[in-house]
C-alpha positions in Angstrom: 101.5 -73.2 296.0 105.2 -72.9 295.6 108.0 -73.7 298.3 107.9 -70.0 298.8 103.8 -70.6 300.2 102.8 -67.8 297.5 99.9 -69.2 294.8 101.4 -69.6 291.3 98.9 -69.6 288.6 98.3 -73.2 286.6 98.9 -73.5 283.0 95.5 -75.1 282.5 92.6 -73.9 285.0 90.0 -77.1 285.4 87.0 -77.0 288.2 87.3 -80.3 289.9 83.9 -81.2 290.8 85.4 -84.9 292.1 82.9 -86.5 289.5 85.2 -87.9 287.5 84.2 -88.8 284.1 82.1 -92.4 284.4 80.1 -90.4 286.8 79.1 -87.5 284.3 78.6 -90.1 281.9 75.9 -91.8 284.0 74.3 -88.8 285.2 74.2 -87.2 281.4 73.0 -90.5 280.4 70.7 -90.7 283.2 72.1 -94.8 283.6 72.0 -94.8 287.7 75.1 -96.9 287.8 78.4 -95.8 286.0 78.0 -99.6 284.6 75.4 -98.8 283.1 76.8 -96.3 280.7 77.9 -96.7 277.1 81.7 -96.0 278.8 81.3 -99.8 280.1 78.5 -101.1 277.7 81.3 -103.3 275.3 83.3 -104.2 278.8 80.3 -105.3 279.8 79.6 -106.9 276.6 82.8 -109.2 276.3 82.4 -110.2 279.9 79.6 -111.6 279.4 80.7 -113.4 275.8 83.6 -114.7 278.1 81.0 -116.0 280.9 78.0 -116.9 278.8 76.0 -114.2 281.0 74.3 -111.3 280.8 75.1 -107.8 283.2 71.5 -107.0 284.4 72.6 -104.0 286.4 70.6 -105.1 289.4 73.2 -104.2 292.4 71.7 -107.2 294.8 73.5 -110.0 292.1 76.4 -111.7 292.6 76.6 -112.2 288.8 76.3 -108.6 288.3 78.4 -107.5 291.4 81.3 -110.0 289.6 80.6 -108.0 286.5 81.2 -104.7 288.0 84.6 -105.7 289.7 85.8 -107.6 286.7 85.1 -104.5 284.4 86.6 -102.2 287.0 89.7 -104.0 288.1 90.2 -105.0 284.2 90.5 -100.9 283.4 92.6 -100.1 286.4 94.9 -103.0 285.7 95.6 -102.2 282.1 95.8 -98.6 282.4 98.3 -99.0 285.4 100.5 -101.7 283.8 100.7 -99.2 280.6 102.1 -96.4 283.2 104.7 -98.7 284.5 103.1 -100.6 287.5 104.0 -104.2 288.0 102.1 -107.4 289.6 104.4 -107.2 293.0 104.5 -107.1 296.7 105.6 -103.6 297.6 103.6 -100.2 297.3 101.6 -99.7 294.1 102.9 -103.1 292.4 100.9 -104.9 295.1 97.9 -102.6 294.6 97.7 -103.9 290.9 97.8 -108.0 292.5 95.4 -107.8 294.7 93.3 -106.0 292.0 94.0 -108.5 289.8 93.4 -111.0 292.1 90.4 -109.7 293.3 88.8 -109.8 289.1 90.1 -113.6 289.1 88.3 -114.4 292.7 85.0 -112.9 291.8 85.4 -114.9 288.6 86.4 -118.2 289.8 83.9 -117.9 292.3 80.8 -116.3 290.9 81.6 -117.5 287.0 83.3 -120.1 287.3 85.7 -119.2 284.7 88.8 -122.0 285.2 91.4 -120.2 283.2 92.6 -116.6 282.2 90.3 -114.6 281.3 90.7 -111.3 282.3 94.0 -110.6 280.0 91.2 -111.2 277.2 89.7 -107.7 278.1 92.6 -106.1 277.1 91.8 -105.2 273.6 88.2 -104.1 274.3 89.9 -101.6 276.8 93.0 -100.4 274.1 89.7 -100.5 271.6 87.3 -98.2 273.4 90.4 -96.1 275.4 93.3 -95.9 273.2 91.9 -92.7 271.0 91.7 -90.8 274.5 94.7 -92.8 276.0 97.3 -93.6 273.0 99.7 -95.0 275.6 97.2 -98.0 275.5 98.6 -98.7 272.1 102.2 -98.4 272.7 102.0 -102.5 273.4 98.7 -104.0 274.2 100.0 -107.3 274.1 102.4 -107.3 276.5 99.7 -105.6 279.2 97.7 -108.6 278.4 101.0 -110.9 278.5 101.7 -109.5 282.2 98.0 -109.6 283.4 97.7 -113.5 281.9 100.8 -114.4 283.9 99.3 -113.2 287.4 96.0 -114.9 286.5 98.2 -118.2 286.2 100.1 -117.6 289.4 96.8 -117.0 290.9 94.7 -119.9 289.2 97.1 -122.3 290.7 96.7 -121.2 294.5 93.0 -120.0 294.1 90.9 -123.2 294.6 93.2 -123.9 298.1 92.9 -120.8 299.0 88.9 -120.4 299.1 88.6 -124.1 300.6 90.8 -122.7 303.7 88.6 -119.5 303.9 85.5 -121.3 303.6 86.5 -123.3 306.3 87.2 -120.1 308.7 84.3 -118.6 307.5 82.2 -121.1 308.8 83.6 -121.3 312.3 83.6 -117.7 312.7 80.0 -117.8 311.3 78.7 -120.3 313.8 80.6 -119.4 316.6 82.5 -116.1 318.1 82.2 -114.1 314.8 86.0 -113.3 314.4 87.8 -114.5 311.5 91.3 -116.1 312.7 94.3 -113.6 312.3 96.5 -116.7 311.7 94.4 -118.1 308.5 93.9 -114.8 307.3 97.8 -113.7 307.6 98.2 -117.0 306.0 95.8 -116.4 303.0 97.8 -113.7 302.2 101.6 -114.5 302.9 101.2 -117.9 301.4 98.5 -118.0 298.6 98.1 -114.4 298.0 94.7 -113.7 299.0 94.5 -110.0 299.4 93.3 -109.4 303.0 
């Protein structure tokens, strides 16, 4: 629709059926889980090379829940840091941290990785993507270069960070049931714990 409110016809004409394409995968494949498609099968793969584990696909696992985000926010990362986006705190650059910072908790937390790792994924995402995305190519190492530095920033706040909201946790597990604001404004304006 132009300024003028007529219709203008597009140059391409697409149906949009809000699938996107990891869902047609898993329902061509007949996977149940967009994980479980050959789109995130070598994603998959390396995380579990990197964490000495195996994706099961079974959605009640932490191991495989950690998986699933790692894969996910690894994609989203490297495909938004090839289109310009930055590790920040304003609009879309603090979209990409807390993604990223989310991958790192889930694998602190639930594989125990103690160093960058999710930079790593970076060539198995410019591997399996770059034919359909060439900008993945224009300078893989440099998305990975980026992505390492946030994990590093975030490696060194992350272990203080989860001792303070275990600590909440449990009091507002065994008493009123409301996380403190305070801790949880502080989480996030001082170690960077998305909220």
């Amino acid at each position: 629709r132009g300024l003028d409110g007529k219709l203008n016809p597009l140059p391409a004409k697409h149906v949009d059926t809000g699938m996107g394409f990891e869902r047609v995968c898993s329902v061509i494949q007949n996977a149940g889980s967009n994980y479980n498609t050959d789109v995130f099968k070598p994603l998959m793969d390396a995380i579990g090379e990197l964490a000495s584990a195996k994706y099961t696909g079974k959605l009640e696992l932490p191991m495989d829940t950690a998986f699933r985000v790692i894969a996910d926010h690894a994609r989203m990362s490297a495909f938004a840091i090839t289109d310009g986006a930055r590790p920040g705190n304003k609009k879309r650059d603090a979209v990409l941290r807390s993604v990223i910072r989310r991958a790192v908790r889930y694998g602190y937390q639930v594989m125990k990785f103690r160093d960058p790792f999710l930079y790593r994924l970076v060539p198995v995402i410019q591997g399996q993507m770059g034919d359909a995305f060439p900008e993945l190519n224009r300078n893989p190492e440099q998305v990975a270069n980026i992505i390492k530095e946030e994990e590093t920033s975030f490696f060194a706040t992350v272990e203080r960070g989860l001792a303070v909201f275990e600590d909440a946790s449990k009091a507002a597990s065994s008493g009123n049931r409301v996380f403190d604001g305070k801790i949880a404004f502080d989480l996030h304006q001082e170690l960077g714990f998305p909220i």
